[in-house]
N, C-alpha and C positions, 0 to 999 in steps of 0.2 A: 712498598714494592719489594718483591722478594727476587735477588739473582739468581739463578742457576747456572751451574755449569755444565758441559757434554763431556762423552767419553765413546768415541767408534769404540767397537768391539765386536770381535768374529759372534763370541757369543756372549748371552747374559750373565752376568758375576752370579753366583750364588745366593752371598749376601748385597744385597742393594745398599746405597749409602744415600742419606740424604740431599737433597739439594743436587743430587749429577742425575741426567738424565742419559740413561744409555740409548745408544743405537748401533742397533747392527745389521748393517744393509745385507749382510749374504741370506739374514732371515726377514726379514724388510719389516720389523719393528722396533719400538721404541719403546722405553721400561724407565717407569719410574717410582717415586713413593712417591704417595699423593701430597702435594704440596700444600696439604692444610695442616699435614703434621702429626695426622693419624696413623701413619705408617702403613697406607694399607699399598701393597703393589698395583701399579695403574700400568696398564700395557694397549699399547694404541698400532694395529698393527696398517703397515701403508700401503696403502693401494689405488688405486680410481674411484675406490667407491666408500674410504676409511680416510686413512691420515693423511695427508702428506706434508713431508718435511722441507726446510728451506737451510740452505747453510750456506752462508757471504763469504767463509774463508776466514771469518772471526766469531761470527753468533748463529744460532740455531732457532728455527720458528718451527710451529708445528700449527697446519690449519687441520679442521677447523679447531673448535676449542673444545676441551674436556670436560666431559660432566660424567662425574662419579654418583649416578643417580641410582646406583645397587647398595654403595658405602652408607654407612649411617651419618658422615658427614653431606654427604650429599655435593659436594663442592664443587665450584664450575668456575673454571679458570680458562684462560690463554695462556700459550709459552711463545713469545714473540721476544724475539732478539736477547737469548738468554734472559729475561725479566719473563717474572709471574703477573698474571695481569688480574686478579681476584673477579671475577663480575655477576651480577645480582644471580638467587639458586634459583630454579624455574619451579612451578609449580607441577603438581602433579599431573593436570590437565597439557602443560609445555612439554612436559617429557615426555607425556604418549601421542602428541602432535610431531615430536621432534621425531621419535622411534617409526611413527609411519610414516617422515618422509622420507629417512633416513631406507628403509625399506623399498620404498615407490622411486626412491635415485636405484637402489643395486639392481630391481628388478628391470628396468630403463637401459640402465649401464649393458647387462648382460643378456636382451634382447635382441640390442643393436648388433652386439658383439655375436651374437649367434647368427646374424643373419648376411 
């Protein structure tokens, strides 16, 4: 199991550092390197229909979980209570199951919200 640490910030640092996950609520995202060590930027931004974040006053969670299924690692983790939580990569049939429902939630979301 891998820790992570946070870091509020108005804005994103330039250079990213491993293992901190930034947030910066006045942009309402969250930035990190990918936690498998690729180094590639992973940016999860929060909203009703995207991230959202949880913070106890000690540790940081982010639902739902990441899947870096553009990266060549493909990685697909949880960040629940500063711990990395590694869990099985989906197939490629999972990920385009995941991306239309992910799609059929905002169109839902912003129906409602329109009416």
């Amino acid at each position: 199991m891998i820790t992570f640490a946070y870091q509020f910030v108005d804005l994103i640092p330039d250079r990213l550092e491993e293992g901190i996950v930034y947030i910066t609520i006045p942009y309402s995202t969250v930035v990190h390197l990918c936690m498998c060590g690729c180094k590639k930027e992973v940016v999860t931004p929060l909203s009703p229909t995207d991230w959202q974040i949880t913070f106890n006053g000690e540790s940081v969670s982010l639902h739902p979980s990441i899947g870096n299924w553009n990266f060549e690692c493909q990685s697909h983790y949880w960040l629940i209570r500063n711990q990395v939580r590694f869990v099985k990569r989906w197939s490629q049939d999972q990920i385009v199951e995941g991306r239309k429902k992910d799609k059929q939630r905002k169109g839902i979301f912003f129906r409602k919200k329109g009416e």
